[in-house]
C-alpha positions in Angstrom: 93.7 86.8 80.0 96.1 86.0 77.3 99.8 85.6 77.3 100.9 89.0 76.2 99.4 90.6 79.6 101.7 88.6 81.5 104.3 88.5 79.2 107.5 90.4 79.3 108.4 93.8 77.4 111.5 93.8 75.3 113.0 96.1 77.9 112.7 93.7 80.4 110.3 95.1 82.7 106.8 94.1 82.7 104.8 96.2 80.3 102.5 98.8 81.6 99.2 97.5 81.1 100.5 94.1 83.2 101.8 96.2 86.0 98.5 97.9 86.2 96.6 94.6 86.5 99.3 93.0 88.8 98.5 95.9 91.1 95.0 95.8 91.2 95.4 92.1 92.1 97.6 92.7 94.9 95.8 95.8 96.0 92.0 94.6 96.0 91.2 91.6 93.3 93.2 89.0 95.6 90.6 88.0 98.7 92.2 89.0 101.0 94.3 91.5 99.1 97.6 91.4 99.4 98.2 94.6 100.2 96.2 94.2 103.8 99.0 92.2 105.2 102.1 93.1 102.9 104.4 96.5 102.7 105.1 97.1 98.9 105.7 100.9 97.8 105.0 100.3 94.5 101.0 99.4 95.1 100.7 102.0 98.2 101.3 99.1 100.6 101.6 99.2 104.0 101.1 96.4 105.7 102.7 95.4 109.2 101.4 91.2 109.5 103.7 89.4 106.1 107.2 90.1 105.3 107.9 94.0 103.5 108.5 93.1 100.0 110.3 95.9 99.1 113.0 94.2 101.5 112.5 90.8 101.0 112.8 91.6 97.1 111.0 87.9 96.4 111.8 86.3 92.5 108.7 85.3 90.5 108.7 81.6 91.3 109.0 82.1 95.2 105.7 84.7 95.0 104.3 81.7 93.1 104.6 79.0 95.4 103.5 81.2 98.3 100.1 82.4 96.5 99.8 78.8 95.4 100.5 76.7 98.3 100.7 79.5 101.5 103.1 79.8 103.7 102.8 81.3 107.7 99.8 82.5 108.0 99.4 83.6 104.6 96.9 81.4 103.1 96.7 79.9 99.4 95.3 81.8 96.8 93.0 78.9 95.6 89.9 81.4 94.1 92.9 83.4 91.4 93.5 81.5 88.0 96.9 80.2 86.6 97.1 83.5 84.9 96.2 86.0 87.9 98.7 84.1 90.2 101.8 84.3 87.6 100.6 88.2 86.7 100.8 88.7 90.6 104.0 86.6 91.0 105.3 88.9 87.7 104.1 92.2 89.2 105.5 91.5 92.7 109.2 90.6 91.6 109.2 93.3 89.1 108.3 96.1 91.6 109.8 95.1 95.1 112.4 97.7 96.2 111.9 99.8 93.0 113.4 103.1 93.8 115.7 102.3 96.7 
């Protein structure tokens, strides 16, 4: 995956194509997906076990160190490369309580 997928939009959002792969990460490429434990309106999300990320509203570098390292019961993310996790981190902080 190169940079630009990851990378920022001059607007300042994410650009489409990296929202779209952030989601299907979170949704079903993560094992276990994200999405199984984690609320987040933007991917369909509506899971009851992790925080509700639309309310927690998380920055990149905090969903970072939790796919990285775990946290709770969440485990780490060891089987995602350096660029899946910061596309997820990206894709996460970007979306979470979009729309409120």
């Amino acid at each position: 995956m190169g940079t630009a997928l990851f990378g920022l939009a001059s607007t300042g959002a994410l650009a489409q194509g990296a929202i779209d792969e952030g989601q299907k990460l979170f949704t079903q490429a993560a094992v276990p997906a994200c999405a199984v434990c984690h609320t987040l309106r933007h991917a369909g999300a509506n899971g009851e076990v992790g925080p509700d990320l639309d309310e927690l509203r998380p920055d990149a570098s905090r969903v970072e160190k939790a796919v990285r390292t775990g946290i709770g019961q969440m485990p780490a993310f060891t089987g995602l490369t350096d660029a899946q996790v910061k596309l997820l981190a990206n894709y996460v902080s970007t979306v979470a309580g979009a729309g409120r």
